[in-house]
C-alpha positions as CSV (number, residue, x, y, z in Angstrom):
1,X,85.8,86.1,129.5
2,X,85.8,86.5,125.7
3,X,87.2,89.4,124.0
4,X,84.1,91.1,123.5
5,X,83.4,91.4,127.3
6,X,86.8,92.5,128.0
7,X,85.8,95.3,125.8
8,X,82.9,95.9,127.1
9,X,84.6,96.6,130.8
10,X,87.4,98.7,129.4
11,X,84.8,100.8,127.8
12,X,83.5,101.3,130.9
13,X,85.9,102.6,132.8
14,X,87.0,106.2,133.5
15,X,89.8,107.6,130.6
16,X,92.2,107.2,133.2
17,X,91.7,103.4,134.0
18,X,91.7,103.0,130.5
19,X,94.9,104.4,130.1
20,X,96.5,102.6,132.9
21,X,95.3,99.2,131.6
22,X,96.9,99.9,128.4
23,X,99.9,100.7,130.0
24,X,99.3,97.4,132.0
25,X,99.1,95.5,128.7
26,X,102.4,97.1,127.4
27,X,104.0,96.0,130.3
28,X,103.1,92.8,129.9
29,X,104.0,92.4,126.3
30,X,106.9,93.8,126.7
31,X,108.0,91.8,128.9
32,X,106.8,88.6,127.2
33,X,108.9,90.1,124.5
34,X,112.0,90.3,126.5
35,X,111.3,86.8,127.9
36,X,111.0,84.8,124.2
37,X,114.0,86.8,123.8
38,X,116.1,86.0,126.5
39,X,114.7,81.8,125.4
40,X,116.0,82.4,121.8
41,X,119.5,83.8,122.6
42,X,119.9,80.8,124.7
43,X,119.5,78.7,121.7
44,X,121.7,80.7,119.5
45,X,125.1,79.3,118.5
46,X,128.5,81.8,119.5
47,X,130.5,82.8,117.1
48,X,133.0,80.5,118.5
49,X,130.7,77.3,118.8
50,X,129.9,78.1,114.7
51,X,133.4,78.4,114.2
52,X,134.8,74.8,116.4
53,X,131.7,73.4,114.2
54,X,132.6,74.6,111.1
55,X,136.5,73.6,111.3
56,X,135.8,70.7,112.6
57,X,133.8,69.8,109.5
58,X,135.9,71.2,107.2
59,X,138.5,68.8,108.5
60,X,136.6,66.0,108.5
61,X,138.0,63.1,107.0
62,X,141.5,65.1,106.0
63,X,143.4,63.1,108.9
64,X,142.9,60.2,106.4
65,X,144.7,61.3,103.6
66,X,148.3,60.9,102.8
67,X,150.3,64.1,102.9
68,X,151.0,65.8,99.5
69,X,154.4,67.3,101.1
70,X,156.9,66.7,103.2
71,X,159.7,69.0,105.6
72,X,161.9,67.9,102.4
73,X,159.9,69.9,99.7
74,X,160.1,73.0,102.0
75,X,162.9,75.7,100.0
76,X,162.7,78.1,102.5
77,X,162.8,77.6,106.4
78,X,161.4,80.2,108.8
């Protein structure tokens, strides 16, 4: 059925079909909406997975270098 026959049979019904299939096709994209919704938070990084990421690259390749300063250089002990 193209679009202009779907038309077509809406027109045709009473005011109150009409209505009822437009509430019918709110439903439905509504609920599509909620759906590709639902699929796109799944795919969304947490906060803390950003974070773990983020250190973690921040980091990388600082286990290599030598260390500026030792327990010696410290004036002040908490």
């Amino acid at each position: 059925m193209n679009p202009a026959q779907f038309f077509e049979k809406i027109q045709a019904l009473p005011p109150a079909k009409q209505a009822e299939v437009f509430d019918f096709i709110e439903f439905l994209t509504s609920r599509s909406t909620a759906l590709r919704d639902e699929e796109t938070a799944e795919d969304d990084w947490t906060n803390a997975d950003f974070s773990k990421l983020a250190m973690s690259q921040a980091m990388r390749g600082m286990e290599d270098e030598p260390a500026l300063y030792t327990l010696d250089d410290l004036k002040e002990r908490w």
